[in-house]
N, C-alpha and C positions, 0 to 999 in steps of 0.2 A: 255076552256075545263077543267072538274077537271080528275084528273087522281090520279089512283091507285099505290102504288111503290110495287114489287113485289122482296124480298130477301132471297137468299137461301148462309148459308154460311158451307165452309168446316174449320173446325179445325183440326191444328195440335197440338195434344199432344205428346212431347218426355217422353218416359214412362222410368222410374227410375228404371231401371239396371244399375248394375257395369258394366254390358258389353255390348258390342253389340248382334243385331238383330240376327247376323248370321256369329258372330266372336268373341275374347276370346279378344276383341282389349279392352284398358277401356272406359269407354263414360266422364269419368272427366271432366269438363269443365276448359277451361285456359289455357291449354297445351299449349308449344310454335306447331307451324304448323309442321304437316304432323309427329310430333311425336307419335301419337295415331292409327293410319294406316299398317294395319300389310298386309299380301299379299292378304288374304280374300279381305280389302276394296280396295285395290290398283286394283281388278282384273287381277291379273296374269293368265295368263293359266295353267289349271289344278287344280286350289284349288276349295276346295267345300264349299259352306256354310251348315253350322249346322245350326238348328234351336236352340234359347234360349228360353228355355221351360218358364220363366217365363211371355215371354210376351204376350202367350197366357193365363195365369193366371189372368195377369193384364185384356187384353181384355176383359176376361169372368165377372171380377168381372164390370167393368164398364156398357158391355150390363144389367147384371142382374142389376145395379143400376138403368137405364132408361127403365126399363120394357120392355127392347128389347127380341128378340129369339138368344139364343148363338147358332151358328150352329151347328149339330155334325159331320160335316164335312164341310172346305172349304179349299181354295185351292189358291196356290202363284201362280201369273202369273211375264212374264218379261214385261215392259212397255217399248218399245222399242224409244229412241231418245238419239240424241247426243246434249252434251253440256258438256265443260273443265272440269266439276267439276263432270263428273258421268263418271269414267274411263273404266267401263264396257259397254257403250255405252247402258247402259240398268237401268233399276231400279226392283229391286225386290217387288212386292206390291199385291193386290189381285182384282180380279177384278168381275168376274162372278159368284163368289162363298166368300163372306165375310164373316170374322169369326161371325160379328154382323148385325142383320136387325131390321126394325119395331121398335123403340123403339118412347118416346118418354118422355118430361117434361114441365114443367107450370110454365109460368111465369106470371109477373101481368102487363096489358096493361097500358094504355096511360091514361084509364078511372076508373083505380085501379080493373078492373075485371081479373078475371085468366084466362089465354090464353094457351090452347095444344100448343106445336111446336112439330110436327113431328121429328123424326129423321130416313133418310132412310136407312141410315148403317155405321158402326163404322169399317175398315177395319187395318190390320199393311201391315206395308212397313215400309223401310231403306231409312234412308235421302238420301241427296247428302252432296256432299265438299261445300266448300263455296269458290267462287269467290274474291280477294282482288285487290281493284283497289286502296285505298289511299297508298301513300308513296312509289311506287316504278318509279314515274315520267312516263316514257310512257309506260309502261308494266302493265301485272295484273299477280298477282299470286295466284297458287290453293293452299288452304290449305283442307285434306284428312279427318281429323280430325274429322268431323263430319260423314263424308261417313261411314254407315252403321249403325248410331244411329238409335234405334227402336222408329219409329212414329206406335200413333195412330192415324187415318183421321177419324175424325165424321160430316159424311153428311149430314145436315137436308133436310127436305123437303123445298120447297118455299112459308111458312107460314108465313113468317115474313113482316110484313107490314111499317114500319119504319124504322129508324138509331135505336132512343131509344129502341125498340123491340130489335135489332140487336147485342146491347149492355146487354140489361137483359138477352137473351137466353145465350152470350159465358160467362158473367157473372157467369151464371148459372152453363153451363159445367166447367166451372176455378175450381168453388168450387166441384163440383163433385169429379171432377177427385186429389183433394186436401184430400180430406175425405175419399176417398178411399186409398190414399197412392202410386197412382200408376204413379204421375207427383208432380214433387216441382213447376209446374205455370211458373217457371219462365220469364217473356214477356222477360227482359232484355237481358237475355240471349240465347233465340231462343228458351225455353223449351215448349213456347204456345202461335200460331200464328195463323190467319184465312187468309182464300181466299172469298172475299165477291164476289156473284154473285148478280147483281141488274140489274133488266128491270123496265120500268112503262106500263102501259097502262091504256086505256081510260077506267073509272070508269063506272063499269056494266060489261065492256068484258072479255068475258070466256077467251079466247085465250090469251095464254103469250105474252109479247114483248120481241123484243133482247134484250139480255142480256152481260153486261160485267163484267168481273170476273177483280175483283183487289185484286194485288197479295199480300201477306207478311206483310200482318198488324198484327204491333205486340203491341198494347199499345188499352186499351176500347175508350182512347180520338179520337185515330187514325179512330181506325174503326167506329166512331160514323163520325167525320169529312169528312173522305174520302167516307161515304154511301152518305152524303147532299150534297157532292159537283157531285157528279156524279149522283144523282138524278136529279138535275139542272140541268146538262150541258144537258140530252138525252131529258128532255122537252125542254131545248130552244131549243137543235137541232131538234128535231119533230117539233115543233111549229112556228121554221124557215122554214119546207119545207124539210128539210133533215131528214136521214135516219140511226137509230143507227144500228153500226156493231156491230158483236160477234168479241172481241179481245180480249186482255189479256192489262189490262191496271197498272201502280204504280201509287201509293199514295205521292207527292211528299209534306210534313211535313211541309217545311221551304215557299215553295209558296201555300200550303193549293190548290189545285187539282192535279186531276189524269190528268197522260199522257200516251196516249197507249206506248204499250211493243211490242206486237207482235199481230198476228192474232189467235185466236182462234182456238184452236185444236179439233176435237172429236176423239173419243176413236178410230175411224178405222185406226186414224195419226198414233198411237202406236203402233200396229200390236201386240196385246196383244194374248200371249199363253202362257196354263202353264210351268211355271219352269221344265224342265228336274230335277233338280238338286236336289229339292226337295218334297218330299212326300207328300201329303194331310195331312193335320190336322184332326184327328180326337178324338172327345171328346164324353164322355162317359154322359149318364142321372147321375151316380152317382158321375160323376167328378162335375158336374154343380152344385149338390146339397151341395155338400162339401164347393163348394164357394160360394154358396148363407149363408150357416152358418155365413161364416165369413164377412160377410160386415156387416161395422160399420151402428150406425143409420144416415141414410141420413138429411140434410140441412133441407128438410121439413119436417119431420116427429121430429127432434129434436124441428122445431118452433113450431108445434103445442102442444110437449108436455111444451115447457118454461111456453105457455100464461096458460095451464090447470093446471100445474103445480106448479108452482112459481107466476102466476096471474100478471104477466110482460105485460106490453102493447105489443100490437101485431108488430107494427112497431118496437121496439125495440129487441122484439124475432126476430126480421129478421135480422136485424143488426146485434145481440152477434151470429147467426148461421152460417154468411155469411165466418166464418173462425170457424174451428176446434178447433183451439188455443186457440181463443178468448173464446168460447161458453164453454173450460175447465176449463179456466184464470175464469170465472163468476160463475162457477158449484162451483168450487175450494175454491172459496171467498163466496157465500152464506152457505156452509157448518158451516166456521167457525165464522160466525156472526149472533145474533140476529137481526138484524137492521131492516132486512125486503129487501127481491129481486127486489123488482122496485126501492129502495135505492142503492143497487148492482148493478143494472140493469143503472139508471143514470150514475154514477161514472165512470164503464167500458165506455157508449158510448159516454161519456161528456170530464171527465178531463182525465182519463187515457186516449181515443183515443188521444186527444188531446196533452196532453203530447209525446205519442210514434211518431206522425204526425209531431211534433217540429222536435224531434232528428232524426226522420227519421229511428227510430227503430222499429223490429216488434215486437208479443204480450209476443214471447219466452225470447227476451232479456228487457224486462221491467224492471225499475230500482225500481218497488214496487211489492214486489209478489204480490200474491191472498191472503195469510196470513197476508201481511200487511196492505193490504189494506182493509183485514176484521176486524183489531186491530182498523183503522182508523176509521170506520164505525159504529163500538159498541160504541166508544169514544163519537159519534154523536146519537147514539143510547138513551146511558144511562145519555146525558145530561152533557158529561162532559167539551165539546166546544161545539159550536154550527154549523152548516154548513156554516156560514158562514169562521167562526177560521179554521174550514177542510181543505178548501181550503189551506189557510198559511200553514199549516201545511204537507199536501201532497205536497206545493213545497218543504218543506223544506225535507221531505222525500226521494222526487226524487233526490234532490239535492245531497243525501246521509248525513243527519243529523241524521241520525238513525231511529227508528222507532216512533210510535205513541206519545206513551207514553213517551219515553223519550223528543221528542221534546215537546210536551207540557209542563213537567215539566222545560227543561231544557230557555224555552221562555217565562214562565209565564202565557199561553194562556188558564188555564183552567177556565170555563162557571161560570161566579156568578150568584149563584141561591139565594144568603141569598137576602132575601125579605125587610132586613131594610135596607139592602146596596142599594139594585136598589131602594128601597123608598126616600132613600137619594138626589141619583143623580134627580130620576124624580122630588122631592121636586124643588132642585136649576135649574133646566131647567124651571119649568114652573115661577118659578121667575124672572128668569130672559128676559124671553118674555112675559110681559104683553099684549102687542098685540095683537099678536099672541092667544092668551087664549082666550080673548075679539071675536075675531073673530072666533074661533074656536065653542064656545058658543054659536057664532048669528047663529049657520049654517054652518058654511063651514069647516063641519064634515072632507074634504080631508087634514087638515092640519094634522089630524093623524100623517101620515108618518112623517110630518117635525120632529113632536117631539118626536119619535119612532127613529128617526135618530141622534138629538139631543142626546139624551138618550145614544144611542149607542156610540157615541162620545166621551161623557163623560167619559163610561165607559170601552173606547179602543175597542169595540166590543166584550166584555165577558160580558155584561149582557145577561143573558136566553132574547131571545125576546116573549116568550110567558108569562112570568111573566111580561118584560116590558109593552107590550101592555095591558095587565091585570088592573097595578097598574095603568100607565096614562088614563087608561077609567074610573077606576073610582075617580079619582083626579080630571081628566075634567068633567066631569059628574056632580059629585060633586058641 
């Protein structure tokens, strides 16, 4: 039987306040435990939550990024369950009434076509604590710390038909939500995680199949991983004769499948009603408008100006957009160089990724600015090394050797263009392969390179190769 996989995932975005959701506690990350916990997250009796007005800022700017409807009114509910690390026996969150709906963004499928995915609402709600089970031998302890960090939850629709889809779309929100300002991404750190919901069913059939939601995937390898394996297991469980449950299953890393958690909840487990405690959100048509001003240019609207712009290849404009940073680091550097933007354009997605990849640094801490790396690039430009000497020379850069030019002079690497000098070397090269010549002559025009290479040798790799190739065509030729 072929079958259909059908996936809908939630994200969690921690949105970037100093403070929490609904308390003056800080949201820093690293604190030792239960330091950051003040009576608000603790749930004491009697204290109230405030609302931090930023985080409905942040929210609006986000919907208005996915073309979604910012509400002008919604509303906190409590989601009512117990569990150690949520002391209020409750969760504050929104339910029947979301600050965001309808939204949606485009990714490119499997067959390089652009694909809608839905998104059915982008809601806030306060985290929980986090449960510690290593190092304390048979016991676990609650650390509070995160209790009441402000999440955003972005629901999609159940449009996504793969792992790899699954991965482009949260790919997609990572960067959003990065370019807006309103999350640092961080997986590592719990700052941006998903809950994947995946059924299959039989190819053609309208009607969904059960579905299991896997919890806390926080890495794109994860979540690409933990969709395949549990895509498997529910066909071979179907196609053995059994019957997939709605649970709540983990991702377990180290043995690469999922194991259920728990049974599946629907909303009526919760006994979801609005917050007494706090008032309705409400947002004005010129509130909405004010933050539509201020969002920066979006991810796709920046690639299609690169390719129109700067005449960058398209794939690479996806690449230098996919971070803010990067897409400035390449603005930043074609400003200052003649060279030419798909010359700029390489360098960023070739040596410099490459480079930052090694040391495990990102684009802010680069150990070549945009400036020098636009010094490095004229140098290639006006013929003064050649791309190939570049190379040498940008390690020696990153290395911390100084800059362009000084490294050149102070290495000796600059490009000989004097034409009686590379006439010279190409002279003793071809003397010294008579062979080689002989056969080059009968036909087997491929030896070129050898002696283009030769050449180069020679000449340590500072002759111009467009002068070299020149003089040995018509020496051979000859």
């Amino acid at each position: 039987m072929s079958w259909e996989v059908v996936i809908g995932l939630e994200i969690h975005a921690q949105l970037a306040t100093k403070s929490k959701i609904f308390s003056a506690a800080s949201t820093a990350y690293g604190a030792e435990p239960n330091t950051q916990a003040c009576l608000v997250d603790l749930g004491y009796p009697g204290v109230l939550p405030v609302l931090n007005k930023e985080v409905v800022h942040m929210a609006a700017m986000f919907g208005l990024a996915v073309n979604a409807t910012v509400a002008p009114r919604s509303v906190f509910a409590r989601k009512n369950y117990f569990y150690p690390d949520l002391p209020k026996g409750y969760q504050i969150s929104q339910y029947e009434l979301p600050i965001v709906e309808h939204g949606e963004l485009f990714i490119t499928d499997a067959d390089g076509n652009e694909k809608r995915i839905g998104i059915t609402r982008a809601h806030l709600e306060e985290d929980a604590g986090k449960s510690i089970h290593e190092g304390l031998d048979k016991s676990s302890g609650i650390d509070l710390n995160r209790a009441g960090t402000p999440l955003l939850e972005i629901v999609s629709e159940p449009d996504i038909r793969s792992a790899k889809e699954a991965v482009a779309y949260m790919r997609k929100i990572h960067t959003i939500v990065r370019y807006l300002g309103i999350s640092d991404g961080n997986m590592q750190e719990g700052s941006f995680r998903c809950d994947a919901n995946v059924s299959v069913r039989p190819q053609g059939q309208e009607a969904f199949g059960t579905r299991a939601e896997i919890k806390n995937l926080n890495s794109f390898r994860f979540v690409e991983k933990a969709i395949n394996f549990e895509i498997e297991r529910q066909i071979d469980l179907i196609e053995d004769g059994g019957e997939v449950v709605q649970e709540t299953r983990l991702y377990d890393a180290d043995k690469d499948e999922t194991r259920s958690m728990r049974s599946k909840e629907e909303a009526n487990d919760y006994r979801y009603f609005p917050d007494p405690d706090l008032l309705p959100v409400e947002i004005s048509e010129a509130y909405i408008e004010a933050v539509r001003k201020e969002l920066p240019e979006l991810p796709d609207a920046k690639q299609q100006r690169f390719v129109a712009q700067y005449d960058v290849r398209k794939d690479d404009a996806a690449i230098l957009t996919a971070s803010r940073p990067v897409a400035d680091y390449f603005e930043a550097a074609v400003a200052k160089t003649g060279a030419g933007a798909q010359l700029v354009a390489n360098w960023v997605v070739g040596d410099l990724s490459g480079a930052l990849n090694k040391d495990g640094l990102e684009i802010g801490d680069s150990r070549v600015s945009a400036d020098e790396l636009a010094g490095l690039l004229t140098r290639v430009h006006d013929n003064t090394i050649s791309g190939k000497i570049a190379k040498q020379v940008f390690e020696a850069m990153w290395a911390g050797d100084g800059s362009a030019d000084e490294v050149i002079e102070a290495k000796g690497l600059r490009q000989i263009t004097d034409s009686s000098a590379i006439e010279a070397a190409v002279d003793k090269v071809i003397a010294a392969n008579p062979g080689q010549v002989a056969e080059y002559r009968s036909g087997k025009d491929k030896l070129m390179g050898f002696f283009v290479g030769q050449v180069m040798k020679e000449t340590r790799g500072q002759a111009n190769p467009g002068q070299v190739n020149q003089i040995l065509k018509a020496k051979l030729d000859g």
